[in-house]
N, C-alpha and C positions, 0 to 999 in steps of 0.2 A: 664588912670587908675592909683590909687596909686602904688606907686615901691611894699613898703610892703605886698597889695594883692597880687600884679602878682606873689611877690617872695613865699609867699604862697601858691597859685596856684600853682604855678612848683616845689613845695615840697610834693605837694599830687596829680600831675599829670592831676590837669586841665590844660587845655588849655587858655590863654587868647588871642592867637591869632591862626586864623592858614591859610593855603595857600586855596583858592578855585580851580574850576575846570579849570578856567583860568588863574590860577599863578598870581593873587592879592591876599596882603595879607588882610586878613578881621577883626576885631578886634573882641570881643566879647564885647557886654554889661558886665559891673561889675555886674549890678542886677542878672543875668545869673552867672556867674563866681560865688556870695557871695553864690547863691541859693543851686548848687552845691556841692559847699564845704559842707554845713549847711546838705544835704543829705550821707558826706563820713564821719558828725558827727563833722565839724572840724568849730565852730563857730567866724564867719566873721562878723556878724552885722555891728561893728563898730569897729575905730580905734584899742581902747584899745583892744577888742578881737582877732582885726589881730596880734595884736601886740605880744599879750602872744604867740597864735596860733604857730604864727612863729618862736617866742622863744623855745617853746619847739619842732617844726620838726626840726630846728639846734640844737640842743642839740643830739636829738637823731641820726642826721645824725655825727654828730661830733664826738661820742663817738664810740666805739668797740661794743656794743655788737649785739649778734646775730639777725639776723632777724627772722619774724616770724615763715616761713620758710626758711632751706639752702635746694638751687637747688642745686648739684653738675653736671657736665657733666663725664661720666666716662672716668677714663683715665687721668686726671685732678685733683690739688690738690688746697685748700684750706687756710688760716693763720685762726686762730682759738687765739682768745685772751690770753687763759690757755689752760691748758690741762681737756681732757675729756673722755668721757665713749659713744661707739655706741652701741645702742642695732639694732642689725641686725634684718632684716624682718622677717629670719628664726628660731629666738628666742637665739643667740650665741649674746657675744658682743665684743667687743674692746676697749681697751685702747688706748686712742692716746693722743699723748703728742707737741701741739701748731699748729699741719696743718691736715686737713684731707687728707689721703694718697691717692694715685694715684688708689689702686688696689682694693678700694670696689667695691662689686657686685651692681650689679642692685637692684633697689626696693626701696621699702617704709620703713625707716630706723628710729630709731629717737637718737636723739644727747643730753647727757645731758652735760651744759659747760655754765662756768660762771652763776653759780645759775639760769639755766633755763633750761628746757627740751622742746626740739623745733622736729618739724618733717624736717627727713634729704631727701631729695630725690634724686637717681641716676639717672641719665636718662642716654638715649645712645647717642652719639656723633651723630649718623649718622643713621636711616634707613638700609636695603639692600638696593642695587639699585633693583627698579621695572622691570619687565617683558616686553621686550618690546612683545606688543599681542592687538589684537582687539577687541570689543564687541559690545552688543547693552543696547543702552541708552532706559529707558524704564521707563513710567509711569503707575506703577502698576495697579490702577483701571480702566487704560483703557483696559487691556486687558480680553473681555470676551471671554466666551467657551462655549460650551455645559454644562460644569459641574457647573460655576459658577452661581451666587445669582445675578444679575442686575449688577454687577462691576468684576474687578480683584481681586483674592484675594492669599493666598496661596500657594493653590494649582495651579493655574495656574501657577504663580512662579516657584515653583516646576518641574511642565512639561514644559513650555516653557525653564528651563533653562538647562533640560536636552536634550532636542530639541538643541537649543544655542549649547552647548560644545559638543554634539556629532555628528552633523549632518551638523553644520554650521562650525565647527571650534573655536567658539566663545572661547577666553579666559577669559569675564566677564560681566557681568551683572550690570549696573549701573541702582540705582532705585530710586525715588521719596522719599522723607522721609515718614518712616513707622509709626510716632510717635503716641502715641493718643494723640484723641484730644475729648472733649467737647461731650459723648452722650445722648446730652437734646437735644431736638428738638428746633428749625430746627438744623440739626446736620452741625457743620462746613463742607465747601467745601476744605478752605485752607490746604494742608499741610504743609502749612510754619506757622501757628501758632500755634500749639500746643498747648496742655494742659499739656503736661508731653514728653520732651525728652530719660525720661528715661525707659518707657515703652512703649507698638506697640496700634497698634489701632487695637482694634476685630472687626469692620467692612471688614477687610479682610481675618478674619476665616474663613477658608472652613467646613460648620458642618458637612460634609459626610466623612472628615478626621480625624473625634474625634475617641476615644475609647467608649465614650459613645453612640454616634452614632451605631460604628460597635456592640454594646453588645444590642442595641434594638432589641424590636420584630418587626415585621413586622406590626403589624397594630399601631404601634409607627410613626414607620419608613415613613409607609403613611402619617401618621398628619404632620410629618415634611417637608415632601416631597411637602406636597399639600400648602406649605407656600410660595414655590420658590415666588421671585417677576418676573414681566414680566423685558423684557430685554427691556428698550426703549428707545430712541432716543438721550437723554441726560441722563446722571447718575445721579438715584435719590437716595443721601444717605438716606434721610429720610425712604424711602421706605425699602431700602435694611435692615436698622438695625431695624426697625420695624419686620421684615420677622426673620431675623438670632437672635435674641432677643428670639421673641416668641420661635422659635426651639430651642437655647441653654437652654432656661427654663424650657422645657421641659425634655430636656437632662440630666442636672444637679441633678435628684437626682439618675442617672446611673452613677455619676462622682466619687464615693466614696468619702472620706472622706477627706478633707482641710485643711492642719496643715499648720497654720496660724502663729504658733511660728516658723518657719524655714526660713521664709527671713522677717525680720522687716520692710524693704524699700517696698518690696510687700504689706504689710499687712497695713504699713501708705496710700500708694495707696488707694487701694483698699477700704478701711476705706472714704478716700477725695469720692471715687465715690458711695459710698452709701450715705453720705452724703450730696451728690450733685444731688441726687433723691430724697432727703426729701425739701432742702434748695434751689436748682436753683444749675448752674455750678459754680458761682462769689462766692466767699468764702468772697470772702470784704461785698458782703450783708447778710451771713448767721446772725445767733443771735452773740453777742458779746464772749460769752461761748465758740465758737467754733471754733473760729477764732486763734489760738493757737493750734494745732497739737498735742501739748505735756500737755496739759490743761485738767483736771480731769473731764469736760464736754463730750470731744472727748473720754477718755474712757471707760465713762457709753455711750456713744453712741454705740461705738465698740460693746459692750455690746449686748447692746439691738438692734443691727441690725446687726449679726454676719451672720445670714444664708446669708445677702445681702451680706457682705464682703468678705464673705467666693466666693461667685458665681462670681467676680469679679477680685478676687484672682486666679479662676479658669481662666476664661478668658483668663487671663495674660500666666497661667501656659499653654492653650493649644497655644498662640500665639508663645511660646516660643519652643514648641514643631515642631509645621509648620516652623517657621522660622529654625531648626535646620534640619529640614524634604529638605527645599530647597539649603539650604548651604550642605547637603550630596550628592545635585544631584550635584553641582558643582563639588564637589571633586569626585565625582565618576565618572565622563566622561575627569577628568583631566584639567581641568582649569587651568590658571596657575594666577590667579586673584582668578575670581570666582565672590560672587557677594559683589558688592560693594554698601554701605548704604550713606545714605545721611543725614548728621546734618544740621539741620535749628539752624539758628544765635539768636533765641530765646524763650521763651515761653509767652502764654498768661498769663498777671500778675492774673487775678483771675483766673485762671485753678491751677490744680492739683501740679505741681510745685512751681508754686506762693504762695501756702499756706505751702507745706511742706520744703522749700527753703528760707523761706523770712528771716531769718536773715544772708542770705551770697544776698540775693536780695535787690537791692536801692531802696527803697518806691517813688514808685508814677513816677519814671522815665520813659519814654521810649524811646526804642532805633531805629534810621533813618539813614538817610543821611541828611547835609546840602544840599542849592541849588546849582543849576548843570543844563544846558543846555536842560535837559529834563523835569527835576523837580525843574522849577523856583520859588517854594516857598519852597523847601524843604520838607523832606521826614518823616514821622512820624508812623513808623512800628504795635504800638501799641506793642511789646514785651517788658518784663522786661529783666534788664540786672543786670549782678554780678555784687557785689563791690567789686570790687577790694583788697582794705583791709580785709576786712571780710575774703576772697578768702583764702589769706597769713594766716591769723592768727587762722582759724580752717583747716591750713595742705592740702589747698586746695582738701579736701574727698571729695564733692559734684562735682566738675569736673573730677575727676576719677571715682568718681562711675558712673556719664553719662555716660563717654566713656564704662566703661569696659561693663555696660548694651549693647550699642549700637554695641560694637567690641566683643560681645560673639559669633553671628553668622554671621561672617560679613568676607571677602578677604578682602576688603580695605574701607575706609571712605572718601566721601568728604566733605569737611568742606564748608559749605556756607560762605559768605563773612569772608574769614578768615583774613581778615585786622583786627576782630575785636579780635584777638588774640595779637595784639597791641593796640589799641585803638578803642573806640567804641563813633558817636556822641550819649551826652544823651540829651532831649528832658524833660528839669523840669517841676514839674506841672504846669500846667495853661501857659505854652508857645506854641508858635505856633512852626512847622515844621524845620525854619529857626531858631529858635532863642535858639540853643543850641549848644552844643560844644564840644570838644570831652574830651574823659578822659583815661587815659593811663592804658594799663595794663602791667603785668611784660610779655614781651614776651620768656626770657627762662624759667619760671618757664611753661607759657601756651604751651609753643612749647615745650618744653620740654618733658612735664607729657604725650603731645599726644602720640611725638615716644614712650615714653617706655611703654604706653598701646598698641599702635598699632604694637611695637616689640615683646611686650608677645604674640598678638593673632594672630604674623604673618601676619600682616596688610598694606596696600598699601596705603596711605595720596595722597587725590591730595585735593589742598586749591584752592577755588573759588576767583581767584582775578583779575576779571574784569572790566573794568575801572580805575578811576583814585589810581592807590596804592603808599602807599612810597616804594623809592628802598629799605627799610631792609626789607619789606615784601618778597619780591622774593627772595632776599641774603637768608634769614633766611629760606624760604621752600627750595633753592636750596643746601643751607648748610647739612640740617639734609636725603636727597635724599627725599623728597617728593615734588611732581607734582603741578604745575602751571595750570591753564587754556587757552585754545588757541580756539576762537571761528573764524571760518571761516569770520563770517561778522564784526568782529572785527578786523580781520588781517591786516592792513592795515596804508599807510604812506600816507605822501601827494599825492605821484605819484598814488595811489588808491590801488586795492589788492595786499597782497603780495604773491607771488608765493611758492607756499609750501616748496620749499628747505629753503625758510628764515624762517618758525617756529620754534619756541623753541624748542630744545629736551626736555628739562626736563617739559613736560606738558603732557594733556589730551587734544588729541584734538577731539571736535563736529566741522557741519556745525553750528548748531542752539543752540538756550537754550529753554527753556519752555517759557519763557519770549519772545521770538522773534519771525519772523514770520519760518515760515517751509520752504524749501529751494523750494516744489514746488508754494508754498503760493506768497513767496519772489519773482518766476518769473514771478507771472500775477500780483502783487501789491496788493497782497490782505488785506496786513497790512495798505494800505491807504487806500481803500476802507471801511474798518470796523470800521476806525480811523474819514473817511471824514462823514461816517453814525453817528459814536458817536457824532461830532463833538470836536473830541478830537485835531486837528490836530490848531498849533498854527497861522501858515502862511497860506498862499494860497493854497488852494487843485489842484488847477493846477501845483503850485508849484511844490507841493511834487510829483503829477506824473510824472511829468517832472525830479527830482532827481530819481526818483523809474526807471526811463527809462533810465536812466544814467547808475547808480549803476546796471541795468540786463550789460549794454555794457560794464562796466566795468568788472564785471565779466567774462562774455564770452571770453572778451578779453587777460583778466588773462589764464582763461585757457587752449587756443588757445594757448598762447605764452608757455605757460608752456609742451605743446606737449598732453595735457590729452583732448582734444577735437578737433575731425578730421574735423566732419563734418559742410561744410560751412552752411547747412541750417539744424543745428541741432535745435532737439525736445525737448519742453522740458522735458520728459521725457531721452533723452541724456544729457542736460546741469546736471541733478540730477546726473545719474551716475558717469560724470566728476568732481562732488563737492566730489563724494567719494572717487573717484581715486588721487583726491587732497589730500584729509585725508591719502591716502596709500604711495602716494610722498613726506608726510613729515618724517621729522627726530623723531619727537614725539615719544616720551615711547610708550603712549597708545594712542588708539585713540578708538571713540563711536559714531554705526549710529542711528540714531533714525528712531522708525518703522512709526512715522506718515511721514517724509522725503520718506522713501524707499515707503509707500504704497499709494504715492499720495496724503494724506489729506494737504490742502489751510487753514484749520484754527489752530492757534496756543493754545496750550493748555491754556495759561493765558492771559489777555492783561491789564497789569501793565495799573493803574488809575481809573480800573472799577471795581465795584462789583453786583450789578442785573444786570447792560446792557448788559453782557457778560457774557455767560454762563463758564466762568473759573472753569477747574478742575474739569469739568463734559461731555468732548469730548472721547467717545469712540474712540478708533482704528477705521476704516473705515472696518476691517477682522475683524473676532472670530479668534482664538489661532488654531484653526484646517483648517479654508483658510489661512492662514498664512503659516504656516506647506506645502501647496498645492501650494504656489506661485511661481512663477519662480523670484517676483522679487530679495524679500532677496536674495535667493540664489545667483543671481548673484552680490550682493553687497558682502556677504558674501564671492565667489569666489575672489572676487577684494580684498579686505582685508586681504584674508587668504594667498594671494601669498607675500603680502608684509610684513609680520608680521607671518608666520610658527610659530606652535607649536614647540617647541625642549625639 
């Protein structure tokens, strides 16, 4: 590859080379490398383009002035070219004269210096350190009740987590991402792709929680009632928001009146989802008029579909009300977490974000993993991802206002693949999986902006970083006091498991993930069997039962030595409990059981590679929320956890 791309490239934070999963390095295509830059705006064609291109990112790197944003850490000072003027968050300002001083507050600040006025931001140095306390890992829609609609929703939230912290001990709640997504039919299963990060999905409104609800009359109340869908065997979103649709519509003109001028990010929403009942959910295929958010088409549409915006608006407003409704049961039985939400690593480019987002969004990218040991062609997520630059130069607003949306009701957040808080691979149009590269982001302005949102809302950070990470990934979550990932079946060195006193403290630790098998799943092979049925499985199916037969001996073995399993001809329903006892032996901050582990269920909620073969993200709990309540098993995991992790 020419010098002058590459040195280009690494002045706008492509990648032209980088390490695979087995420590080769890999080059990138130039065609890849020009394509990208041509998406950060930065034209490579040809020579003479690299040429200038590069000309002016040294210049700009060469010179003083400010960037687009200045991150500050607090506590910490700055050299500033001249002298300048803060205008503080809280409306006071500052004179400073050549460095930004060590003792600004916190916040969102802005700097005017050397003929520019730029946003200043303070972050905090460091987190509190986390609670060390136990909970349960939980995937919302699975768990039904007597009260709930075909799935989890709210309300179950609500009592199960009041259940949780008063009765089990439980210090937190960790849940699936609540995001919305897409409700056209067939309605998405994923919650990892999203339509919008920054608002919840009303497929998990409880209707018999509204105010419009409790204000009907009774032969209302019937019609809605007689909507319930059946409970069946696999979760049928379709069904469910067909059901809770019909009832909220009914509801809605009991909801009084919709002032739509009071949150404008609500009311752009809500706008995208009426006109995503007229147009389809893909905003890239509506008419060309509309495509544009801020475009004098979108609003005469506004307009003329306000009672829909207004109903959708509503939605929002009662989602926000249940999610506030379940965050009080936390704090009201004393959590010392509470419950903790879940950010997916992107959203759907035609969904609701992709169109109100698209000028801090890179047209036509998406974002994956290169290949890897499991995923020998590479991984192609189908989400959009920020640019980076954009990011910088509108004040990064659109990444605070996620969080602060996501951290209104929330103890702590886990960030999905937070590697991509440094770098994210991107995936240009019209390439395959493999044939992309990564692209850099600034990680103190993104690590940064998280602590001091999740420090305003008093918030707990544990970042998903499983697999292969760079060391500043872990440096940098262990620097600011937020949490690592530490997966049971991931734990492990040549010699095989590792014995729980070797786990990280500064983590979160599970047996499993939603992506893997279940821990009673894992002791009869059930993940090769479903894998040997798909024929997903790359080698020999004998093979792999044969490692699958291994991996239980090694286990057992693990935990035999480790003193947490007595019996020579344990069950396995005792090897499970010893995988908890493990989680309670380790040094971990936090740790999280999952109820499909504790209650027996062999299938795991997702199985990464499939989409109809596999009913993913539609496996009820094997219990309703009131046999649950009844079991002796939790309980007894719950007793094991609670001894080694006390409330104080």
């Amino acid at each position: 590859m020419d010098r002058e791309l590459i040195a280009l490239a690494a002045a706008h934070g492509v990648a032209t080379a980088y390490t695979d999963w087995r420590g080769r390095r890999v080059r990138v295509r130039p065609e890849i490398v020009i394509e990208v830059l041509k998406l950060l705006g930065v034209p490579a064609d040809d020579p003479a383009g690299v040429r200038s291109a590069l000309a002016a990112a040294r210049a700009a790197a060469a010179g003083d002035a400010l960037p687009d944003t200045v991150i500050l850490v607090a506590g910490r000072t700055r050299p500033l070219p001249e002298p300048g003027v803060i205008t503080l968050e809280d409306g006071g300002s500052r004179a400073v004269d050549g460095e930004l001083p060590a003792d600004l507050p916190l916040g969102w600040h802005r700097l005017a210096c050397a003929g520019r006025d730029v946003p200043l931001v303070v972050v905090p140095r460091r987190l509190p350190a986390p609670p060390a306390t136990w909970g349960w890992m939980l995937q919302l829609y699975s768990l039904r009740s007597s009260s709930s609609w075909g799935m989890g929703d709210l309300g179950d939230l609500a009592e199960f987590t009041r259940w949780a912290g008063a009765e089990t001990g439980a210090g937190l709640v960790l849940l699936n991402p609540l995001h919305a997504v897409s409700t056209s039919h067939p309605v998405p299963a994923s919650p990892y792709s999203p339509s919008s990060r920054r608002f919840a999905n009303p497929l998990y409104l409880r209707v018999a929680d509204t105010a419009a609800y409790r204000a009907a009359g009774a032969q209302l109340r019937a019609r809605i009632d007689a909507l319930r869908p059946d409970q069946p065997e696999m979760i049928d979103y379709d069904a469910v928001w067909r059901a809770k649709r019909a009832a909220l519509e009914l509801l809605f003109p009991l909801a009084g009146p919709v002032e739509l001028a009071a949150d404008e990010e609500l009311t752009a929403f809500a706008t995208y989802c009426a006109l995503a009942e007229r147009h389809g959910p893909d905003w890239r295929t509506w008419p060309e008029p509309l495509r544009r958010p801020d475009g004098p088409a979108v609003a005469a549409a506004r307009a003329e579909l306000r009672d829909l915006v207004a109903f959708h608006a509503w939605l929002q407003r009662l989602c926000s009300e249940q999610l506030a409704a379940a965050d009080a049961a936390a704090r009201e039985t004393g959590m010392p977490v509470g419950i903790v939400h879940d950010l997916a690593v992107g959203v759907d480019p035609g969904g609701a974000d992709g169109w109100l987002l698209a000028d801090v969004l890179a047209a036509g990218v998406h974002i994956g993993a290169p290949p890897d040991d499991f995923n020998q062609l590479g991984q192609d997520w189908g989400l959009a991802a920020w640019r980076p630059d954009r990011l910088a130069a509108t004040g990064y607003a659109a990444y605070r206002d996620l969080l602060r949306r996501v951290l209104s009701h929330a103890g702590g957040l886990r960030v999905d693949h937070v590697a991509g808080l440094w770098r994210l691979w991107w995936v240009p149009p019209g390439a395959g999986p493999g044939e992309g590269t990564y692209v850099r982001y600034d990680p103190d302005a993104m690590l940064g902006i998280l602590a001091l949102e999740a420090y305003r809302a008093g918030a707990v950070v544990v970042g998903e970083d499983l697999g292969t990470v760079q060391p500043a990934v872990t440096r940098g979550l262990r620097g600011r006091n937020m949490l690592g990932s530490t997966v049971l079946w991931f734990a492990r060195d040549a010699d095989g498991f590792l014995p729980p006193r070797r786990w990280p403290r500064t983590a979160l630790a599970t047996i499993s993930t939603h992506d893997l098998p279940t821990a009673p799943g894992f002791l009869i092979g059930a993940h090769v069997r479903i894998r040997a049925e798909l024929r997903q499985l790359a080698g020999d199916v004998a093979d792999e039962w044969a490692r699958a037969a291994d991996e239980r001996r090694d286990l057992v073995a693990m935990l035999r030595d480790a003193g947490l399993l007595a019996a020579e001809e344990a069950s396995d329903e005792d090897i499970v409990l010893a995988m908890h006892a493990a989680l309670a032996a380790s040094p971990t901050r936090l740790v999280a059981a999952s109820l499909y582990d504790v209650l027996g269920e062999v299938r795991q909620p997702n199985l990464p590679g499939t989409i109809n073969e596999y009913p993913n993200w539609r496996l009820p709990l094997p219990a309703t929320l009131e046999q649950i309540r009844a079991d002796p098993r939790p309980r007894r995991v719950a007793d094991l956890l609670s001894r080694s992790r006390p409330r104080r």
